[in-house]
N, C-alpha and C positions, 0 to 999 in steps of 0.2 A: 504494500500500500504506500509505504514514505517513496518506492523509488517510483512511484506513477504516479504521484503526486507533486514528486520533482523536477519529471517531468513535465506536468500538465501546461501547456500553453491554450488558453483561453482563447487566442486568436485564430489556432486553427480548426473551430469546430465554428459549424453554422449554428445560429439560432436553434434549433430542433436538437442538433445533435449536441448543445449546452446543455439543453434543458434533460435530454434523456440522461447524460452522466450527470444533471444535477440529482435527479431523482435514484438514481445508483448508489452516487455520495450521500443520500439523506436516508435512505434504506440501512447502509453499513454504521452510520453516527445511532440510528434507531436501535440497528441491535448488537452495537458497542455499548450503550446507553444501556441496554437489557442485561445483559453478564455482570456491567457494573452492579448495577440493581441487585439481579439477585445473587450475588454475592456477597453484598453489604451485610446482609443480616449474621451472615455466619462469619464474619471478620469481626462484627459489633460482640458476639457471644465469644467468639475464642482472643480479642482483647487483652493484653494485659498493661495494664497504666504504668507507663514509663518505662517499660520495654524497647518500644519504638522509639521513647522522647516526646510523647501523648500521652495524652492525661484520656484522651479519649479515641475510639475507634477514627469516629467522625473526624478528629484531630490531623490524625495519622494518614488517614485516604485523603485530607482534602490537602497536608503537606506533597505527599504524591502526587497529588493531582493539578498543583497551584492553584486551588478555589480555597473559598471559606468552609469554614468548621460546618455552617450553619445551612449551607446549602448541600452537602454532605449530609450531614443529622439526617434533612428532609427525606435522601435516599436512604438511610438506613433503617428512616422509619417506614417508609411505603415496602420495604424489602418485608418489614416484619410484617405489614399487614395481607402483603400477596399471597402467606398460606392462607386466609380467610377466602380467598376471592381466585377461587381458580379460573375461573372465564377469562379474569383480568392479567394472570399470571402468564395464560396459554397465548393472549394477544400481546400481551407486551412481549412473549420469546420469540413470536413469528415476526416482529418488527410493524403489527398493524399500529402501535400504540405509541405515541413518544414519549418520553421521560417524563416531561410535564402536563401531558396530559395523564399518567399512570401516579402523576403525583397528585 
């Protein structure tokens, strides 16, 4: 993905053919977005504070990540309520569902 992305020149694709790898590229962010997700919960429970240099899971993912704690949290908490919500669980792995709308 990074070396076709290093590639990508935007000037040599017409209109249509943007818009198809737009929607390529937004499908793989979708269930890139998904593995994070459901993997959150089970990094939130095996945790341990100050291991990593985080006081919290949320802490730790979102130093790897370069985002806030806080928007992290959010995914660690929807990870935990996607065992409740299987419908919800099975659309967000097939990439029908984005992060923010599963949040």
């Amino acid at each position: 993905m990074a070396a076709l992305v290093d590639r990508l020149d935007p000037d040599e694709f017409s209109g249509s053919a943007a818009r198809r790898w737009w929607a390529e590229f937004d499908r793989v962010e979708r269930l890139a977005a998904a593995g994070k997700t459901v993997l959150a919960r089970r990094i939130a429970e095996t945790h341990q504070p100050g291991r990593s240099g985080s006081q919290t899971a949320a802490e730790e993912l979102a130093r790897a990540a370069g985002t806030s704690a806080g928007s992290v949290r959010e995914v660690v908490d929807t990870s935990t309520r996607l065992a409740g919500q299987p419908d919800v669980d099975t659309a967000l792995r097939r990439g029908e569902l984005s992060a923010a709308q599963v949040g």
